[in-house]
Biopython code that builds the backbone (N, CA, C, O; Angstrom):
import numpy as np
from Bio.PDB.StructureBuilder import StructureBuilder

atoms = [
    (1, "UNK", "N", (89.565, 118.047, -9.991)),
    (1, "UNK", "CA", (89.339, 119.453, -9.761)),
    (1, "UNK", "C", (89.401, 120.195, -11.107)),
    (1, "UNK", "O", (90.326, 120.043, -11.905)),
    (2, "UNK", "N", (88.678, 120.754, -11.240)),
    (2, "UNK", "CA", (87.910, 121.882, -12.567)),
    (2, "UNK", "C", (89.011, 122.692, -12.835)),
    (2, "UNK", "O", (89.046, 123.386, -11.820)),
    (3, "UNK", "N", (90.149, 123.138, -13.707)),
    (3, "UNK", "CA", (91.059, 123.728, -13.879)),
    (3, "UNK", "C", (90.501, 124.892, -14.760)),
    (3, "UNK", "O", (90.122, 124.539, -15.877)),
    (4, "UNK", "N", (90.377, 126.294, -14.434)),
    (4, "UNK", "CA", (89.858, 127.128, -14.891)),
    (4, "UNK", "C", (90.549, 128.369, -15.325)),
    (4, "UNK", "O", (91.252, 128.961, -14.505)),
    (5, "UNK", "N", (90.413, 128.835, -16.579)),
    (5, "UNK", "CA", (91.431, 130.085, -17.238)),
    (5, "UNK", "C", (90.269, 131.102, -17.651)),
    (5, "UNK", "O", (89.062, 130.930, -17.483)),
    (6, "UNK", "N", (90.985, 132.333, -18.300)),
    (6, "UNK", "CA", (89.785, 133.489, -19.362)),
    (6, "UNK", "C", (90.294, 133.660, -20.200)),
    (6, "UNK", "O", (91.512, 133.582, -20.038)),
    (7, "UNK", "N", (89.901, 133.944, -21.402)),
    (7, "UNK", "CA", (89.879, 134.470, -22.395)),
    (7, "UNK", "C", (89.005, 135.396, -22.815)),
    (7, "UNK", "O", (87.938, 135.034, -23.311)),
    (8, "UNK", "N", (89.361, 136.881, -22.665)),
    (8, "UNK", "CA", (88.564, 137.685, -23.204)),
    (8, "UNK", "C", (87.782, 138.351, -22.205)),
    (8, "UNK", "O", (87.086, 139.350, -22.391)),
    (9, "UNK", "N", (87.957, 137.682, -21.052)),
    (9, "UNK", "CA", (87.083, 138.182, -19.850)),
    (9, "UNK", "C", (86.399, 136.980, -19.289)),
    (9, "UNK", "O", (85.841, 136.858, -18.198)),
    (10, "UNK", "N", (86.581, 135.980, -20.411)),
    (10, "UNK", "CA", (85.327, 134.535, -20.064)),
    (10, "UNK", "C", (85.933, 133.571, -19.909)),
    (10, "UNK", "O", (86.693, 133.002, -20.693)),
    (11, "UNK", "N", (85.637, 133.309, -18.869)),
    (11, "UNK", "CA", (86.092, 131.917, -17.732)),
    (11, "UNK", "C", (85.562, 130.508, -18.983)),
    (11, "UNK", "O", (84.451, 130.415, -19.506)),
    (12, "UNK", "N", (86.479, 129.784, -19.139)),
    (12, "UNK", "CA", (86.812, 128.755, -19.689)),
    (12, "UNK", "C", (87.120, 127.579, -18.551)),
    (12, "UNK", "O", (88.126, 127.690, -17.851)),
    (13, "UNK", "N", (86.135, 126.343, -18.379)),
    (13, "UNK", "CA", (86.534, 125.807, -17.398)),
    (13, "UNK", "C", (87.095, 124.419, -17.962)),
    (13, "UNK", "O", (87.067, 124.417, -19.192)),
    (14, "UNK", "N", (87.605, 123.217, -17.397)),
    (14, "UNK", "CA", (88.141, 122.253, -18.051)),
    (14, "UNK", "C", (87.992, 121.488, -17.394)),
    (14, "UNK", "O", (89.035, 121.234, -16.791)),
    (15, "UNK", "N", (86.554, 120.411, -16.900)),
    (15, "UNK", "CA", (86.672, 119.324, -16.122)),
    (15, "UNK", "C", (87.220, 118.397, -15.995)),
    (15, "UNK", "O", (87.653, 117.889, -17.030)),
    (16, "UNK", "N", (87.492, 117.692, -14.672)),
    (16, "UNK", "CA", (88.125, 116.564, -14.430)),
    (16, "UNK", "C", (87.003, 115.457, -14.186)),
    (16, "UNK", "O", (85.821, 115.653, -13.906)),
    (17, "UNK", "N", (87.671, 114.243, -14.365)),
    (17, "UNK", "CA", (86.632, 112.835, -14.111)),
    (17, "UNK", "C", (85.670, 113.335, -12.921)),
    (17, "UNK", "O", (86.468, 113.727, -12.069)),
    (18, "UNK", "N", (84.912, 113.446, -12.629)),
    (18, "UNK", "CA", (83.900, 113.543, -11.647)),
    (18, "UNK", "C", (83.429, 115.059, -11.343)),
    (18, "UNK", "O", (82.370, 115.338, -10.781)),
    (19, "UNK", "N", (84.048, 115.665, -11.642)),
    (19, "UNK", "CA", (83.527, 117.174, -11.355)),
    (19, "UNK", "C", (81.785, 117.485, -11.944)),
    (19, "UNK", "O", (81.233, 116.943, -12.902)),
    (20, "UNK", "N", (81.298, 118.377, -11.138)),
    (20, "UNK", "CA", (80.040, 118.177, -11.308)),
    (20, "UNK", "C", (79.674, 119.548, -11.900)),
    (20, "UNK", "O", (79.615, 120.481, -11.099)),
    (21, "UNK", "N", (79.412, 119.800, -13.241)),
    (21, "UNK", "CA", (79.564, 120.867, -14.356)),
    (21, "UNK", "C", (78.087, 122.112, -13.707)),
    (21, "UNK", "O", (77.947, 123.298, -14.001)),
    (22, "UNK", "N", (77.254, 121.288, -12.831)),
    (22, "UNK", "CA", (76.026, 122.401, -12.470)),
    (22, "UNK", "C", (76.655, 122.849, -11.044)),
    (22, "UNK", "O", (76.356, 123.908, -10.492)),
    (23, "UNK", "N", (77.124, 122.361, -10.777)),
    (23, "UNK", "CA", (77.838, 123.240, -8.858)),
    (23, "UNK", "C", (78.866, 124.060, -9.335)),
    (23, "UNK", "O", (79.177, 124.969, -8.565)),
    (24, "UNK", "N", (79.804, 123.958, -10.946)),
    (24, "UNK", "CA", (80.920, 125.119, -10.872)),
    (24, "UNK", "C", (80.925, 126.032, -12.005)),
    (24, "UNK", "O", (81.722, 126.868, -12.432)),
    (25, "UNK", "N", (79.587, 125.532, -12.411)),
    (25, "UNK", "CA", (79.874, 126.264, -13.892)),
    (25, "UNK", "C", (78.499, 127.924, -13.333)),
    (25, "UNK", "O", (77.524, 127.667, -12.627)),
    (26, "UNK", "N", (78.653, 128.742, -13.612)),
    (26, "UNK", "CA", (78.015, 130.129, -13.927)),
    (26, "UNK", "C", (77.769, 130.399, -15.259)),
    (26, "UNK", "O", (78.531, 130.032, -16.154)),
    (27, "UNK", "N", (76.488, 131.178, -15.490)),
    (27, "UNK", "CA", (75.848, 131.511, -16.091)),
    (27, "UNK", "C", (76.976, 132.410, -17.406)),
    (27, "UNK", "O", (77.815, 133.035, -16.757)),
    (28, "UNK", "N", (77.162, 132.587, -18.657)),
    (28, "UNK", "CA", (78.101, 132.829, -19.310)),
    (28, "UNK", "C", (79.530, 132.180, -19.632)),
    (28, "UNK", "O", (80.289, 132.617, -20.497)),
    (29, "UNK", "N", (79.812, 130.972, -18.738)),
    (29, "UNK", "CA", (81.010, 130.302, -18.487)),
    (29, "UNK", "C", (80.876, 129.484, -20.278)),
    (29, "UNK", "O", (79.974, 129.401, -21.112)),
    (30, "UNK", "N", (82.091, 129.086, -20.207)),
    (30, "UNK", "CA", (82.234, 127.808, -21.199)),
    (30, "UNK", "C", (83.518, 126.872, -20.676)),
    (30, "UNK", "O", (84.694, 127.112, -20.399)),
    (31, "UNK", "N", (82.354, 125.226, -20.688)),
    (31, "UNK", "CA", (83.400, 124.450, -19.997)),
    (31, "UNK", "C", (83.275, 122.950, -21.599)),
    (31, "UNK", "O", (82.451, 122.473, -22.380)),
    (32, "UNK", "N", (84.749, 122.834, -21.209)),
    (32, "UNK", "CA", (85.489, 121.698, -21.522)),
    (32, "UNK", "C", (85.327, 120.517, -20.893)),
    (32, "UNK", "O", (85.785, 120.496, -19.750)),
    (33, "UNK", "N", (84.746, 119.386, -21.336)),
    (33, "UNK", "CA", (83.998, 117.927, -20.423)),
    (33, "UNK", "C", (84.647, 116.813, -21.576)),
    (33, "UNK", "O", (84.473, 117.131, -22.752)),
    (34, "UNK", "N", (85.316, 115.648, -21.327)),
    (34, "UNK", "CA", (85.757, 114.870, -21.514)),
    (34, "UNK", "C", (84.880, 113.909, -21.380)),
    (34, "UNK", "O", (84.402, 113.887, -20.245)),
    (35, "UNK", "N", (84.328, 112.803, -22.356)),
    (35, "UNK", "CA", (84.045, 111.845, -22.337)),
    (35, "UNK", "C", (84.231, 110.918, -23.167)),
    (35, "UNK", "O", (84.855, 111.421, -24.102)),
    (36, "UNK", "N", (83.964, 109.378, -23.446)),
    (36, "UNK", "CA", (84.025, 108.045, -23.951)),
    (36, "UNK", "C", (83.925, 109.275, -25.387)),
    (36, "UNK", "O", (85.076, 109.217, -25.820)),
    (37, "UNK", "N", (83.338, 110.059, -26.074)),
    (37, "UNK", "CA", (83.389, 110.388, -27.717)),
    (37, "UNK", "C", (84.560, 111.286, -27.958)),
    (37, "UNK", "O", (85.225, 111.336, -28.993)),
    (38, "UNK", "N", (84.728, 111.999, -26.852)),
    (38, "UNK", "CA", (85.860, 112.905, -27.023)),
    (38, "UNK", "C", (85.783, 114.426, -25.957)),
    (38, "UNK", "O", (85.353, 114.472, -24.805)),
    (39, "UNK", "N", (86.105, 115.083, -26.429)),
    (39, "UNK", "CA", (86.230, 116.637, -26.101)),
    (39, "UNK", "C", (84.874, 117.720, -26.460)),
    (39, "UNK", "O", (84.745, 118.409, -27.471)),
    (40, "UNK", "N", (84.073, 117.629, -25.453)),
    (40, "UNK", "CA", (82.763, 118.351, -25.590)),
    (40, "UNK", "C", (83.029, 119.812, -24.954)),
    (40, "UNK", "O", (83.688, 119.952, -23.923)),
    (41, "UNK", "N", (82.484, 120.829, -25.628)),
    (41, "UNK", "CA", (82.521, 122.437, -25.923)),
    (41, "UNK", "C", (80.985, 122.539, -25.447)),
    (41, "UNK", "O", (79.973, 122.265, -26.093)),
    (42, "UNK", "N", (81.119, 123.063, -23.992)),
    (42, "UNK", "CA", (79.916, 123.584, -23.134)),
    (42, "UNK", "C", (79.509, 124.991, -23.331)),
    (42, "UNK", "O", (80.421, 125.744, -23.672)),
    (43, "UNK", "N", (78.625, 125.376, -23.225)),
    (43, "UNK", "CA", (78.046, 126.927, -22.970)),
    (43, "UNK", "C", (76.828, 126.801, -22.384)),
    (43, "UNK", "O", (75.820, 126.253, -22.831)),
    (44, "UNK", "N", (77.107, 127.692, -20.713)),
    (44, "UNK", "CA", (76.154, 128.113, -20.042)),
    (44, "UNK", "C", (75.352, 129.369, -20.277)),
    (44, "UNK", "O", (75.743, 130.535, -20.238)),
    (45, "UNK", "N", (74.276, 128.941, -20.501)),
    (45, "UNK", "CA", (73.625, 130.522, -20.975)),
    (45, "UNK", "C", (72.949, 131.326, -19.736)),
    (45, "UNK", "O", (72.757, 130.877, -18.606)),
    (46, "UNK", "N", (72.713, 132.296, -20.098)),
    (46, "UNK", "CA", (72.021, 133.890, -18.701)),
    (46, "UNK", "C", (71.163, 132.296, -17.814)),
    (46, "UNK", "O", (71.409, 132.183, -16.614)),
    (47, "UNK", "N", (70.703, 131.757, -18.140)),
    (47, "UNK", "CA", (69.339, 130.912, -17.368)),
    (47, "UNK", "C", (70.055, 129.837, -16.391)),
    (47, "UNK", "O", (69.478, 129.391, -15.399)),
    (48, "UNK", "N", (71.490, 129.429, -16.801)),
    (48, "UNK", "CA", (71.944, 128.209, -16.335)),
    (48, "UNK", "C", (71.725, 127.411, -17.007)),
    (48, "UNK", "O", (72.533, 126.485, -16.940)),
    (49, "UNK", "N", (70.812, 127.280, -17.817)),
    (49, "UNK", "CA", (70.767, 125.632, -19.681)),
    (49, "UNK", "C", (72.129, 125.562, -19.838)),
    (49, "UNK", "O", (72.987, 126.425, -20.025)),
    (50, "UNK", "N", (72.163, 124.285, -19.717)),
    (50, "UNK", "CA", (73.555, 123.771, -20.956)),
    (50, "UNK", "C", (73.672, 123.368, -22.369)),
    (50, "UNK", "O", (73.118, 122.302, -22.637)),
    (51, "UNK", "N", (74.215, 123.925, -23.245)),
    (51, "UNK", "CA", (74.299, 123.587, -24.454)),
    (51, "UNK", "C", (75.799, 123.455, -25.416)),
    (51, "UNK", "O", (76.834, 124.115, -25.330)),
    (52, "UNK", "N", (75.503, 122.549, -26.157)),
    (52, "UNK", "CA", (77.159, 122.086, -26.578)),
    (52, "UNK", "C", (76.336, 121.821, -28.183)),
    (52, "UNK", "O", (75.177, 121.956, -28.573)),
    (53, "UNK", "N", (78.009, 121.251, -29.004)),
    (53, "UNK", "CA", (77.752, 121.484, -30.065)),
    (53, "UNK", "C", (77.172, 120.099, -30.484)),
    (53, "UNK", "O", (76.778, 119.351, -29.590)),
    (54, "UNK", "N", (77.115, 119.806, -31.463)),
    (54, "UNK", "CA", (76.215, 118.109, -32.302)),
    (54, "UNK", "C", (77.383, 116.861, -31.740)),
    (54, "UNK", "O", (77.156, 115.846, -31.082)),
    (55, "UNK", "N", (78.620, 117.367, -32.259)),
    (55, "UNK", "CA", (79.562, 116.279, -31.709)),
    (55, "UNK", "C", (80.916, 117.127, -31.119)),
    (55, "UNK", "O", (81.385, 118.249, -31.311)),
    (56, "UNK", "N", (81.425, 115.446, -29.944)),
    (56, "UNK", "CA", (82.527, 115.805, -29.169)),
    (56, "UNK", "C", (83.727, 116.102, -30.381)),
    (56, "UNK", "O", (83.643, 115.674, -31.533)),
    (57, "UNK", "N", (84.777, 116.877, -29.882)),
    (57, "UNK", "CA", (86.185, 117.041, -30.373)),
    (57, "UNK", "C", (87.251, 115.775, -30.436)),
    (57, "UNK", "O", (87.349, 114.964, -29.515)),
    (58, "UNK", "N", (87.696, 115.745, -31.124)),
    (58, "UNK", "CA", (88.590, 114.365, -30.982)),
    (58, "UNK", "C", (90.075, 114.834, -30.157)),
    (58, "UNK", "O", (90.939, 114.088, -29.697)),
    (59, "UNK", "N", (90.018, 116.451, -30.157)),
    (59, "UNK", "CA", (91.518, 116.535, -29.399)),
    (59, "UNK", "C", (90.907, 117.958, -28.154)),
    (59, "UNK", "O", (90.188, 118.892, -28.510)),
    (60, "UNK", "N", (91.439, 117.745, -26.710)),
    (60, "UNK", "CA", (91.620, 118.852, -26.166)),
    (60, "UNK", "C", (91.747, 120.290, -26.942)),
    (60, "UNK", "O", (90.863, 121.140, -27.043)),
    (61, "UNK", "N", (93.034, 120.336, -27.444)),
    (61, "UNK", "CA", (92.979, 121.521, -28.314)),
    (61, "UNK", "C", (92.415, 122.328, -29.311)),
    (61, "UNK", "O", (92.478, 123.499, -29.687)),
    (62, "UNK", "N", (91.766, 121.148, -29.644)),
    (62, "UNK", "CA", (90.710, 121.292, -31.026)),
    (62, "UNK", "C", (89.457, 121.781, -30.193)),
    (62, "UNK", "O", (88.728, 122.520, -30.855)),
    (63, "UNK", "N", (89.030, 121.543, -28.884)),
    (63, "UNK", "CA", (88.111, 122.287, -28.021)),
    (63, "UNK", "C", (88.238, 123.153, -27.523)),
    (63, "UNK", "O", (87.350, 123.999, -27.422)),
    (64, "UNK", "N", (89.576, 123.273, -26.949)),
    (64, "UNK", "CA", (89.943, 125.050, -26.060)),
    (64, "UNK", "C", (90.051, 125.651, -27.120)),
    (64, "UNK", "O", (89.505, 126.680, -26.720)),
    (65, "UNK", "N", (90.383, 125.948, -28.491)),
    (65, "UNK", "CA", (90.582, 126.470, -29.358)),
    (65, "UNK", "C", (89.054, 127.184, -30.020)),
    (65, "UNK", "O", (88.725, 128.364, -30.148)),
    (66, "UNK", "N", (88.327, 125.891, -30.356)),
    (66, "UNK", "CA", (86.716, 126.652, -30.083)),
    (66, "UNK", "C", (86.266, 127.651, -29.340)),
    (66, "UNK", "O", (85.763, 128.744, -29.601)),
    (67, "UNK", "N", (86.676, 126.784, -27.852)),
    (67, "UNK", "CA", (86.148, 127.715, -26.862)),
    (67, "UNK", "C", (86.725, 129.169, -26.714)),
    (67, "UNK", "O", (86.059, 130.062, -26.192)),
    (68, "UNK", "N", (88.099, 129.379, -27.238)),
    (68, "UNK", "CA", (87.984, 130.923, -27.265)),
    (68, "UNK", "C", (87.722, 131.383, -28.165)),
    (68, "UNK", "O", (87.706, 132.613, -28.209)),
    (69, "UNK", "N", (87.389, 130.602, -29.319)),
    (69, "UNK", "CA", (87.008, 131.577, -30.335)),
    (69, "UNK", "C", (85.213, 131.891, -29.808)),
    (69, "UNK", "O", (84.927, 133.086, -29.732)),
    (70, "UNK", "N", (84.511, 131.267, -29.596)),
    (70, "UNK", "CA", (83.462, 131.543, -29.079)),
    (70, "UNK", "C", (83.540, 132.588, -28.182)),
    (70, "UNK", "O", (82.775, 133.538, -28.347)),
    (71, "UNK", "N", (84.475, 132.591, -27.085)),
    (71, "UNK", "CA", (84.672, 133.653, -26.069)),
    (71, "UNK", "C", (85.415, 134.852, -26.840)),
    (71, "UNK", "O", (86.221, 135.387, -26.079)),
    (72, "UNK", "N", (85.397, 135.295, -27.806)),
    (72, "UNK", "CA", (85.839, 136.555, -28.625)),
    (72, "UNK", "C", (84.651, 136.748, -28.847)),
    (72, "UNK", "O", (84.164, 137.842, -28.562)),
    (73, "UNK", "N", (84.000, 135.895, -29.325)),
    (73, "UNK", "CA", (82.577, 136.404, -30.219)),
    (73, "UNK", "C", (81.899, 137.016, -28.764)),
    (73, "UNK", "O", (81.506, 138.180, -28.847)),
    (74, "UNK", "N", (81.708, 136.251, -27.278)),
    (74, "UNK", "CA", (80.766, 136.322, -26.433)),
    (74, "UNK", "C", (81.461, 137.644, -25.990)),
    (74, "UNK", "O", (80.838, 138.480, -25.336)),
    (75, "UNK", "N", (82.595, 137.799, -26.309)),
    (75, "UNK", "CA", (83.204, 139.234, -25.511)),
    (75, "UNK", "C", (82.908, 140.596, -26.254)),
    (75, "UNK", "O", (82.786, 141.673, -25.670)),
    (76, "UNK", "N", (82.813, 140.417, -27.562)),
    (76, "UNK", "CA", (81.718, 141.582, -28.186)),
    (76, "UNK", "C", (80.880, 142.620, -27.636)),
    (76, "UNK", "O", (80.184, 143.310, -28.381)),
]
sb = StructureBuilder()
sb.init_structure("model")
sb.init_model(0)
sb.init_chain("A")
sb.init_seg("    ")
for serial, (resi, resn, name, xyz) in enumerate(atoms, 1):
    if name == "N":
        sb.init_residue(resn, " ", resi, " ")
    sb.init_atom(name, np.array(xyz, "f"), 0.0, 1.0, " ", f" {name:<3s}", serial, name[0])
structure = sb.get_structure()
């Protein structure tokens, strides 16, 4: 289950093994996805596209930490 916080106004989501990132994620969200490289930094844009950065994070924190700094900038 998708464990979800805000920062700034913007929902930050944090998937779990199987959660399915197009049924919970909304348009403006930024989610946190775990895989085999590491800690991947999502952003849903106005359309529903997903886009993340070149490479995964090697630590959780090193991704939520992105992700709100991104969500300061998106809260502008």
């Amino acid at each position: 289950m998708a464990t979800i916080s805000r920062h700034r106004g913007v929902r930050i989501l944090t998937l779990a093994a199987g959660d399915d990132l197009a049924a919970l994620c909304a348009p403006g969200d930024i989610v946190l996805e775990k895989d085999g490289a590491g800690w991947w930094t999502r952003f849903v844009d106005e359309e529903g596209k997903v886009e993340s950065y070149d490479a995964a994070f090697e630590s959780y924190n090193k991704a939520l930490w992105t992700a709100k700094a991104a969500a300061e900038f998106q809260a502008e």
